[in-house]
N, C-alpha and C positions, 0 to 999 in steps of 0.2 A: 711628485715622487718619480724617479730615475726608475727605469726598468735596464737590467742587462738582457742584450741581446748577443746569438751566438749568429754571424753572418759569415763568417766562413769560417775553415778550418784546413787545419796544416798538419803533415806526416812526416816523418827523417828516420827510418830507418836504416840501420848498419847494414852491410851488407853482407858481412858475417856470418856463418849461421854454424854453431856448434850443437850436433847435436848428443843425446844421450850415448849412442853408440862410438864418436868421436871421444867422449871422456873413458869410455872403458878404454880404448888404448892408451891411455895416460894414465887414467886411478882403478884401484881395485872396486869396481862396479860395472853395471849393467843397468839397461834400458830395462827389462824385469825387474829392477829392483827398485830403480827412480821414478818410474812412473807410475804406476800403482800409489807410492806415496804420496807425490808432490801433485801428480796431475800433467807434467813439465817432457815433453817430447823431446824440445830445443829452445837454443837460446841464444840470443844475436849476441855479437862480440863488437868495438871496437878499438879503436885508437884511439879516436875523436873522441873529445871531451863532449859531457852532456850538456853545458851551456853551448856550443857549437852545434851540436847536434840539435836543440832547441832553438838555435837562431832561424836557421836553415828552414824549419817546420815553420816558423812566425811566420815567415818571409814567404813560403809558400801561402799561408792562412789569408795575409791582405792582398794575395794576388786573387786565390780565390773571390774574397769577399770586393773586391776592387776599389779597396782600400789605402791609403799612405799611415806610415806608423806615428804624424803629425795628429792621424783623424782620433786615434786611439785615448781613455782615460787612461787604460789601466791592463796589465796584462797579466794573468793567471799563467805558471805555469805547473801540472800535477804530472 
């Protein structure tokens, strides 16, 4: 039987950052009022699409793990 093993791991964050306060100068709300409900401070923005933003993270992951994406079965992404 095959076990899955996690041997490295990859990150891609936007650089973005919009926060709660940033939206009230656009929508009628506040950071008082979104965070209490959602839990939600801020929230990254991009441009870049999230398969792009997703490559970039892999590619970091088999640097980590030192790795080729040849060694790979299979790749999750959540």
């Amino acid at each position: 039987m095959k076990y899955a093993n996690i041997t490295g791991w990859g990150k891609c964050l936007p650089p973005s950052v919009l926060t709660n306060d940033d939206l009230s100068t656009i929508m009628d709300t506040s950071d008082e009022w979104i965070y209490p409900r959602t839990g939600i401070k801020a929230r990254r923005i991009s441009h870049v699409s999230t398969s792009d933003l997703a490559t970039l993270a892999g590619r970091r992951a088999l640097a980590c793990a030192g790795l080729e994406a040849s060694d790979l079965d299979g790749i999750i992404l959540a």
